[in-house]
C-alpha positions as CSV (number, residue, x, y, z in Angstrom):
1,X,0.0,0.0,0.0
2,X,2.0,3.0,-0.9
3,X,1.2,6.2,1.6
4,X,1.2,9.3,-0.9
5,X,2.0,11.5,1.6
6,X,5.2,10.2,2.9
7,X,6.3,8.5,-0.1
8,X,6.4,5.4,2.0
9,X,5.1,2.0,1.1
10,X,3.6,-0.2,4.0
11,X,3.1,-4.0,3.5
12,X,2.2,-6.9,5.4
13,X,5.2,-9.6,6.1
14,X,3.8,-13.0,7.1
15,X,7.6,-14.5,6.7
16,X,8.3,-12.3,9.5
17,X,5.3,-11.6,11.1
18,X,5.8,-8.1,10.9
19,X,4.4,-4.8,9.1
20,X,6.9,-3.4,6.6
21,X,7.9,-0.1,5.9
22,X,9.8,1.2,2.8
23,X,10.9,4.4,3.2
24,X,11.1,5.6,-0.6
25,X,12.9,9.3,0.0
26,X,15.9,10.2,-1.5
27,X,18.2,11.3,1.5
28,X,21.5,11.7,0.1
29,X,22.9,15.3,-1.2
30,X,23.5,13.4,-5.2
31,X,19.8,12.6,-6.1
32,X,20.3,9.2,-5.8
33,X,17.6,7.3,-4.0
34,X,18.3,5.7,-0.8
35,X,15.5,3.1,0.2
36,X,15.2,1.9,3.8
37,X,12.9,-1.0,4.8
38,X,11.8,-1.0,8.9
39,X,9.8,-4.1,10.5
40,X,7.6,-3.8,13.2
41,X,7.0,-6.4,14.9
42,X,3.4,-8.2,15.9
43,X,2.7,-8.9,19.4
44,X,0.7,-12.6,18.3
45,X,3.4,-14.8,17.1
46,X,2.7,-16.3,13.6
47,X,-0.5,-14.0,13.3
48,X,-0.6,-14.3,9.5
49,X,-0.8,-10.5,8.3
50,X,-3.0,-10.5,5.4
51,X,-4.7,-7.0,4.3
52,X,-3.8,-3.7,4.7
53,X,-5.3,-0.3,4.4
54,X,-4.2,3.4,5.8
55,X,-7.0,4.6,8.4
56,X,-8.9,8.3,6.6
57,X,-7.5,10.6,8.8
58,X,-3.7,8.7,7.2
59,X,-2.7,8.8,11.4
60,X,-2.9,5.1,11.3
61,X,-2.6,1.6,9.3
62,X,-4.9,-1.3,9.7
63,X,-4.3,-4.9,9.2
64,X,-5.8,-8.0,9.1
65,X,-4.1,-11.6,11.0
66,X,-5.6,-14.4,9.3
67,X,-4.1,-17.2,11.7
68,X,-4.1,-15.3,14.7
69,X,-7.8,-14.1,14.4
70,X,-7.5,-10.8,15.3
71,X,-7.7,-6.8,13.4
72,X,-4.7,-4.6,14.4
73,X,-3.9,-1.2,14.5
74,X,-0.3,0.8,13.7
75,X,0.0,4.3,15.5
76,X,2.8,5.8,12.4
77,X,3.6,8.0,14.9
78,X,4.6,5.7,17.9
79,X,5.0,2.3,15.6
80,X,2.4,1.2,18.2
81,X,0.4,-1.9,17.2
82,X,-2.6,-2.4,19.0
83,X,-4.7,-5.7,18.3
84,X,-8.3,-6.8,18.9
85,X,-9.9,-10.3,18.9
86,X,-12.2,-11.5,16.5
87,X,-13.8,-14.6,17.3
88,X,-11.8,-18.3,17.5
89,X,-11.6,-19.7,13.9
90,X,-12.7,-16.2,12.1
91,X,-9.9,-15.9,9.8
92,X,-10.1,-12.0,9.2
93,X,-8.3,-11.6,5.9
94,X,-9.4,-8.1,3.7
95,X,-10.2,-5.1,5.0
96,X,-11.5,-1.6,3.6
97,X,-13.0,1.8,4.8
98,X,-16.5,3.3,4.0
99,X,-16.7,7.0,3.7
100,X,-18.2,7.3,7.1
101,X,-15.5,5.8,8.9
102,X,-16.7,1.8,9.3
103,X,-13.7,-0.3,8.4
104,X,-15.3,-3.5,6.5
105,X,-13.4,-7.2,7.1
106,X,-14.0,-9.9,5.2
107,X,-13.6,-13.2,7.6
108,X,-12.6,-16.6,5.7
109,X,-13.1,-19.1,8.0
110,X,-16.7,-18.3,9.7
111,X,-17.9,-16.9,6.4
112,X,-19.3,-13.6,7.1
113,X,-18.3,-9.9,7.0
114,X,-17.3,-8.0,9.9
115,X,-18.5,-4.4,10.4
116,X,-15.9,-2.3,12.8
117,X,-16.4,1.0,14.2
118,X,-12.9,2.1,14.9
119,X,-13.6,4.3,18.2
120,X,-15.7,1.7,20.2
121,X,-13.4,-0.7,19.7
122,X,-11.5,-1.9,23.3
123,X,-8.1,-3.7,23.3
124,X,-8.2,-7.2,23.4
125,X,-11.5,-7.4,23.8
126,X,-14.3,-9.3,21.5
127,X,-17.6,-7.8,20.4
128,X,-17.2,-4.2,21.4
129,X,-18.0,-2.2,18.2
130,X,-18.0,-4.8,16.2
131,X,-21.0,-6.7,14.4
132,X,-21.3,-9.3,12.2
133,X,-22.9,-9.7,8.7
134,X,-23.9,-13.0,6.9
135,X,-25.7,-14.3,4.0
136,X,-29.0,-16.0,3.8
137,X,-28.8,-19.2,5.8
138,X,-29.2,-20.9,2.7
139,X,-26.4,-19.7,1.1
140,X,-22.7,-19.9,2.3
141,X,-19.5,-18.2,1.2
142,X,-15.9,-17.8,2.0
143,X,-15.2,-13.8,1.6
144,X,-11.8,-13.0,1.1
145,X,-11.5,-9.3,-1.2
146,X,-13.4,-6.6,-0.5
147,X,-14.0,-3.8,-1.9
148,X,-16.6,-0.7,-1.7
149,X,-17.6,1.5,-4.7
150,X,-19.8,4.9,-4.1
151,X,-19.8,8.6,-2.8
152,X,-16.2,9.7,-1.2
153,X,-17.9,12.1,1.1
154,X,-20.0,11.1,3.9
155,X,-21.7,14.0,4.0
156,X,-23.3,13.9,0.3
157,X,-26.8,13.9,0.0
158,X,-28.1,10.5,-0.9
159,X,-24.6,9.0,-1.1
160,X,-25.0,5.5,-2.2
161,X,-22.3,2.6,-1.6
162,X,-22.2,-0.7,-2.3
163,X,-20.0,-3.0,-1.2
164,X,-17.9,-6.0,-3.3
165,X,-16.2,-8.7,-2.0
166,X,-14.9,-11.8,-3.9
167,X,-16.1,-15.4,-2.4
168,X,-12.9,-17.7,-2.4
169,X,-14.6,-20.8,-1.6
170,X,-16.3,-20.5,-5.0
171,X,-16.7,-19.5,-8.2
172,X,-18.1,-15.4,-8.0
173,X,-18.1,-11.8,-6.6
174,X,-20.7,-10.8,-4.7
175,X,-22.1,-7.4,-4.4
176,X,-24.8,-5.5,-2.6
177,X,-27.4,-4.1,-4.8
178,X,-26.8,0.0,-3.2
179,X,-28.8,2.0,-0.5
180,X,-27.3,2.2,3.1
181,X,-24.9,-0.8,3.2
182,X,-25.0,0.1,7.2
183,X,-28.4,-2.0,7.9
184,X,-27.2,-4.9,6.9
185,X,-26.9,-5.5,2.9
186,X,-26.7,-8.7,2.5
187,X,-30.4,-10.2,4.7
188,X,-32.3,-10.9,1.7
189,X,-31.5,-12.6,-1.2
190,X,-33.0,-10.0,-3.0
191,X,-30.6,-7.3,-1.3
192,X,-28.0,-8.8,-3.1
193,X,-26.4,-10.2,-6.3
194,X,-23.5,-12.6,-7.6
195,X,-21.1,-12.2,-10.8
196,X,-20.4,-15.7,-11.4
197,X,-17.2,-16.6,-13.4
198,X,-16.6,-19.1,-16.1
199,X,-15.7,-22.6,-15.2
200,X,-12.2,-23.1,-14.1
201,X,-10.7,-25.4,-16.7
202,X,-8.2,-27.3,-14.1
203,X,-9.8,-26.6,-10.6
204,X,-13.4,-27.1,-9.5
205,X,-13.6,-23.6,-8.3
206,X,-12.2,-20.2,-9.6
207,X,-11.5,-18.9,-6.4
208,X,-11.9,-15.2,-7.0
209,X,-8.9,-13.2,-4.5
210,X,-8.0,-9.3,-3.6
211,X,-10.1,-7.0,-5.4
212,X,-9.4,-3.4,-6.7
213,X,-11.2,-0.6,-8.1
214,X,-10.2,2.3,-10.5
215,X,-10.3,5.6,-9.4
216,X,-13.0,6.7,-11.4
217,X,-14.9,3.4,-9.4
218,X,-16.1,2.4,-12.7
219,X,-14.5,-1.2,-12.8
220,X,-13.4,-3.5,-10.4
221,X,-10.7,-6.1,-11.3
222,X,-10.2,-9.5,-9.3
223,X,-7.6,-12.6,-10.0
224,X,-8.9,-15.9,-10.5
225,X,-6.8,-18.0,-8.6
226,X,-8.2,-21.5,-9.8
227,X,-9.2,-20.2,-13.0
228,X,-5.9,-18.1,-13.9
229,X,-7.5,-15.3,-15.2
230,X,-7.8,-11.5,-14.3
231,X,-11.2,-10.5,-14.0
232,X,-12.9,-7.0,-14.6
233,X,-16.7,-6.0,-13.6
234,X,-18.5,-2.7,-15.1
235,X,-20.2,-1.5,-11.7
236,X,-23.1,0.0,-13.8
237,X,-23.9,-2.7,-16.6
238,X,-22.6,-5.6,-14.2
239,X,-20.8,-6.6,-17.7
240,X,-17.6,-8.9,-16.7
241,X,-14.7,-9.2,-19.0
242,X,-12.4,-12.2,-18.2
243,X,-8.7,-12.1,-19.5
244,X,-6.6,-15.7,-19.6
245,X,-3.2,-15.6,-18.0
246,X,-0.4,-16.5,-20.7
247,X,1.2,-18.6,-17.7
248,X,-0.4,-21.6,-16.7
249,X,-2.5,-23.9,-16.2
250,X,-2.5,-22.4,-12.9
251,X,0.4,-19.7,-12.2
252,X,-1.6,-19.3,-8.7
253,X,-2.5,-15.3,-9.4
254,X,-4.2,-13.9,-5.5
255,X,-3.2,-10.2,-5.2
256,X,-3.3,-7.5,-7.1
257,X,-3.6,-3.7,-7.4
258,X,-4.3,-0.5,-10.0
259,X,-1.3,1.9,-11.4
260,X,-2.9,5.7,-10.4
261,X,-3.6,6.1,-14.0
262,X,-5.5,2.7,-14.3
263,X,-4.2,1.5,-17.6
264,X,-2.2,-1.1,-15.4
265,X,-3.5,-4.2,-13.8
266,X,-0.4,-5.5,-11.8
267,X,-0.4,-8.9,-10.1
268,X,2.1,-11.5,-8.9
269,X,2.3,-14.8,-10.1
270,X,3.6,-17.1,-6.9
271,X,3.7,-20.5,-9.0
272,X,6.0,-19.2,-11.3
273,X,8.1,-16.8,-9.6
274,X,6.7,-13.5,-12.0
275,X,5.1,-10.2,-11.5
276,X,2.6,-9.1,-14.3
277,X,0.4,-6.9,-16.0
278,X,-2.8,-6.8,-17.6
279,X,-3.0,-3.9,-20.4
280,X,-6.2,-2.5,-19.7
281,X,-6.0,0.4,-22.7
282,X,-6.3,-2.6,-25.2
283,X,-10.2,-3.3,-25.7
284,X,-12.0,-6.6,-26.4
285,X,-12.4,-6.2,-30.4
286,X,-15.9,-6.8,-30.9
287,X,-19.0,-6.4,-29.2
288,X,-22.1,-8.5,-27.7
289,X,-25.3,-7.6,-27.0
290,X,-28.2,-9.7,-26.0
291,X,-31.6,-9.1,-27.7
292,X,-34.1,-8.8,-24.3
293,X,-37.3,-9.5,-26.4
294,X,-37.7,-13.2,-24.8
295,X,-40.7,-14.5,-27.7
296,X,-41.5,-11.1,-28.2
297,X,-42.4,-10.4,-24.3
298,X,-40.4,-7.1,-24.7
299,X,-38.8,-7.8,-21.4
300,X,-35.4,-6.2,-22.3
301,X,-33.9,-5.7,-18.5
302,X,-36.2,-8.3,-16.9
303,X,-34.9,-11.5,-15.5
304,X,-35.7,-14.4,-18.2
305,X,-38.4,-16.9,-15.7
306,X,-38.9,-20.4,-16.9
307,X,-41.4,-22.7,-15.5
308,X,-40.7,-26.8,-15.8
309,X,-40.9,-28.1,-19.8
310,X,-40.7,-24.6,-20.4
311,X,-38.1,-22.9,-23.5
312,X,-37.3,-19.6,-24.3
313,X,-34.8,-18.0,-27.4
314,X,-32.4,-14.8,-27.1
315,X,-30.4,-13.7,-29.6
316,X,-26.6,-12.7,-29.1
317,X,-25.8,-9.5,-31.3
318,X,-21.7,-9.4,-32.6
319,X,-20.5,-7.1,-34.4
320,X,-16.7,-7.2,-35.1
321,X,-14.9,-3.5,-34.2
322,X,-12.6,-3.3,-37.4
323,X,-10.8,-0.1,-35.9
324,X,-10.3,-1.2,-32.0
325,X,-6.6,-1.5,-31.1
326,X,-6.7,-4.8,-30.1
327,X,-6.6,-5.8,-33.8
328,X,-3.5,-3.5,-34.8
329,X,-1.1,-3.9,-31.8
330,X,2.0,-6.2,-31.2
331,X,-0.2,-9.4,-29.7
332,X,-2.7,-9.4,-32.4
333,X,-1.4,-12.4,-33.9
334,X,-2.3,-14.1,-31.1
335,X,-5.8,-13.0,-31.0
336,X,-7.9,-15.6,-32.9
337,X,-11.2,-14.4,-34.5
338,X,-11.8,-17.2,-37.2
339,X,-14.0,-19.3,-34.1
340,X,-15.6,-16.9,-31.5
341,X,-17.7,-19.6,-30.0
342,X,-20.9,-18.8,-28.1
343,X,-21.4,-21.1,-24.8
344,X,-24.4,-20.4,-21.6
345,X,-23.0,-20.9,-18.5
346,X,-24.3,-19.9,-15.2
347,X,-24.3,-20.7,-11.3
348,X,-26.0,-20.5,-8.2
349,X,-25.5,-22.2,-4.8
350,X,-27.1,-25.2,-6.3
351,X,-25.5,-25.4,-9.6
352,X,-27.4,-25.6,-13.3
353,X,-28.7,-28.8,-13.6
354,X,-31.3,-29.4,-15.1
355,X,-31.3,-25.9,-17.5
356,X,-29.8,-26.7,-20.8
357,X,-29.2,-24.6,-23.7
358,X,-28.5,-24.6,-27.6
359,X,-27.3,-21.9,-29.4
360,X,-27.3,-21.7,-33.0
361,X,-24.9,-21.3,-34.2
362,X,-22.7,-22.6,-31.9
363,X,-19.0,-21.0,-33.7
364,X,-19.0,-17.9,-35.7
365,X,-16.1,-16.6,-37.9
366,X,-15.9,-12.8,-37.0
367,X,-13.4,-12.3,-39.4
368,X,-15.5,-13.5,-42.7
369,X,-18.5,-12.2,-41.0
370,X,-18.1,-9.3,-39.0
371,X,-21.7,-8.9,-38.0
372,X,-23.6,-11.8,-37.1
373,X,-26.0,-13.4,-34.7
374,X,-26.7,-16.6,-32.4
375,X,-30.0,-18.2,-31.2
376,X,-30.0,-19.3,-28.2
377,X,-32.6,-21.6,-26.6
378,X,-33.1,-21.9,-22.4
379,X,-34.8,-25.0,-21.2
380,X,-35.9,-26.4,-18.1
381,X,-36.4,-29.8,-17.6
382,X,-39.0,-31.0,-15.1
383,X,-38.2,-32.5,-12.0
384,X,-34.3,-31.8,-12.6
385,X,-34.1,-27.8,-12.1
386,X,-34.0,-26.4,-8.6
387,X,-36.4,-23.2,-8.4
388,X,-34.2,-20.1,-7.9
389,X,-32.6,-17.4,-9.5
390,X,-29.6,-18.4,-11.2
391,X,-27.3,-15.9,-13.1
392,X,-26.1,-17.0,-16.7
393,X,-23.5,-15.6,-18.5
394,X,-23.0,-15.6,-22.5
395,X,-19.3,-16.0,-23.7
C-alpha cells in the first residue's frame, strides 16, 4: 500500500510476522535514492498478516491476521500496534473503509463480514463495536477481497455505496445491490447479487482473490486463482470481462492492485516466480449484446423466468470493431477471430442442472463475417431444475 504522503510504502510480512515499511525518499545530497525498509513487529506470534489499508484521517494503518484471528492497529507516529480479537476460527483476511468511517473485514473461516467502528473498539476485547454480517442461511460463502464503490464524502446527500467482496470458496463476486450498506446488505436474497465466473478449466472452483477498483470506481478487477484469469466487472452494466493468464494452467494469481492512471493491472504470479500486468488500454475487439425481447415479451432488462418443460430464445448481437486496437497492436497475432464460440454458462448455490441450452450457431467466424447473430434456446427440464434465481452468462 503505498502512503502518498510520505512516499512510504507499507506491506504486510507474514515470513516475519511483521508490518513493513519502505521508506522511498531520496536522503543523500546526489539525487540518488536511498531506500530503507523497517519491520515492526506483531505482538501474536505467527498472526498471518493479510490486508492492509491506511486509516482516513492517514494517522494510522490497519491490518488483518488471518491465523491469529485478530484486526490490528499501527499508530505511524509511535509504531504502536494495537490488536483486537475477532472470534476463534474467524480468519479475518481483507479489509476496507467506508466514507463514514466503518472499516469492513472480510472473515474466511466463519464466512461472514465484519463491520468495525474504529472508536468503540476496546483492546483485546471481543464484540465491542464490532457486528457481524452474513448471508441468507441458505447460502454460504468464504469472503476474502473486498472492496466498496460509491460517494467519497460522507456528507453527500443521498450518497450511495455498495459494497464487493470476492467469495474464495467458490466461483463469484458478490455485491450489494446499493442503498445504506449500514443496515445490513446482505439479509435478503433479493438485497444482493453474484457475478459468477466461467468454469475453471483445471480446478473445480475459480477462487476469485484481492479485489481493486479504478479511481473513477467504474470497474473492479479480481484474480482468478483456480481459474488463472484477471477479471474486470463494469459497476453499472454488471458486464464482466475475463482475461486468460499466458502462464499456466495455474500460475496461482491472489493479489493485485491498479497503477494511479488505471491503464495497469499488476499482479504476482507465486507458482512461477513472475510479477505481471494486464494492459487495460487494449479493448475486447468486438461487441455482444443480448436481444431482451424473450418471444417477443419485450422484457429487455427483466430476469428471463422459466417454468418446468418450459423454452425460451435470445439472440446474441456481434459485431466485429474493425478499428479497436486490439486488432492493430503487437499481440494481435495471437488474437484468434476465425472461431468466436458462443457457450451459456451460469451458477448458483445449487449449480445448473437441469437448465440446458442450444445456441445456433454454436461458432461464428468474426473475421469473414463481421456482423452476425446466435440463437439461443433456455430449457428447463421438469423435476431436474431447482427453483431459484440463477445468473447465466454468455461467452
Amino acid at each position: 500500500m503505498y502512503d502518498n504522503g510520505r512516499n512510504v510504502i507499507w506491506f504486510t510480512d507474514a515470513r516475519t510476522n511483521s508490518i513493513g515499511k519502505l521508506d522511498a525518499n531520496n536522503s543523500s545530497s546526489n539525487n540518488t535514492s536511498s531506500s530503507k525498509v523497517e519491520l515492526i513487529n506483531i505482538p501474536t506470534p505467527k498472526a498471518g498478516p493479510m490486508g492492509i489499508v491506511m486509516s482516513p484521517d492517514r494517522k494510522t494503518i490497519w491490518f488483518a491476521e488471518i491465523t491469529g484471528d485478530k484486526v490490528a492497529s499501527l499508530d505511524i507516529a509511535s509504531n504502536k500496534v494495537t490488536e483486537y480479537p475477532t472470534g476463534e476460527n474467524t480468519g479475518p483476511t481483507f479489509l476496507t473503509f467506508d466514507n463514514k468511517g466503518i472499516l469492513w473485514v472480510t472473515m474466511s473461516y466463519s464466512h461472514n463480514i465484519l463491520r468495525i467502528e474504529p472508536w468503540a473498539l476496546v483492546p483485546n476485547r471481543t464484540s465491542f463495536g464490532m457486528s457481524y454480517i452474513m448471508l441468507p442461511v441458505h447460502d454460504t460463502f468464504s469472503p476474502f477481497g473486498i472492496s466498496i464503490i460509491g460517494e467519497s464524502s460522507a456528507t453527500s446527500v443521498g450518497a450511495k455505496q455498495r459494497i464487493f467482496f470476492s467469495d474464495h470458496g467458490s466461483s463469484r463476486v458478490v455485491s450489494s445491490l446499493g442503498g445504506d450498506i449500514n443496515s445490513n446488505p446482505f439479509q435478503q436474497s433479493s438485497s444482493y447479487v453474484s457475478y459468477w465466473t466461467s468454469p475453471s478449466q483445471v480446478y473445480p472452483t475459480t477462487l476469485p482473490g484481492q479485489i481493486a477498483k479504478d479511481k473513477m470506481q467504474r470497474n473492479i478487477y479480481f484474480p482468478e486463482h483456480g481459474g488463472n484469469r484477471i477479471a474486470k466487472i463494469n459497476v453499472e452494466s454488471g458486464e464482466m470481462t475475463e482475461y486468460d493468464i499466458p502462464t499456466g494452467p495455474l500460475s496461482t494469481t491472489i493479489f493485485i492492485a491498479l497503477s494511479d492512471d488505471g491503464k495497469k493491472v499488476w499482479f504476482t504470479e507465486w507458482a512461477s516466480n513472475k510479477v505481471s500486468y494486464l494492459d487495460t488500454t487494449i479493448p475486447i475487439p468486438f461487441n455482444m449484446k443480448i436481444d431482451g425481447n424473450y418471444n417477443n415479451n419485450n422484457a429487455s432488462n427483466s430476469p428471463i423466468t422459466l417454468e418446468a418443460n418450459e423454452s425460451k430464445t435470445l439472440e446474441a448481437l456481434l459485431n466485429l470493431d474493425k478499428n479497436a486496437s486490439a486488432l492493430t497492436s503487437p499481440t494481435a497475432s495471437v488474437l484468434s477471430l476465425s472461431e468466436v464460440e458462443i457457450a451459456v454458462i451460469g451458477m448458483s448455490d445449487s449449480g445448473l442442472r437441469g437448465i440446458t441450452y442450444t445456441a445456433t450457431p454454436q461458432r461464428i467466424n468474426m473475421q469473414q463475417y463481421p456482423v452476425n447473430k446466435s440463437q439461443i434456446t433456455l430449457s428447463v427440464e421438469e423435476d431436474q431444475a431447482r427453483s431459484g434465481q440463477y445468473t447465466a452468462m454468455i461467452l
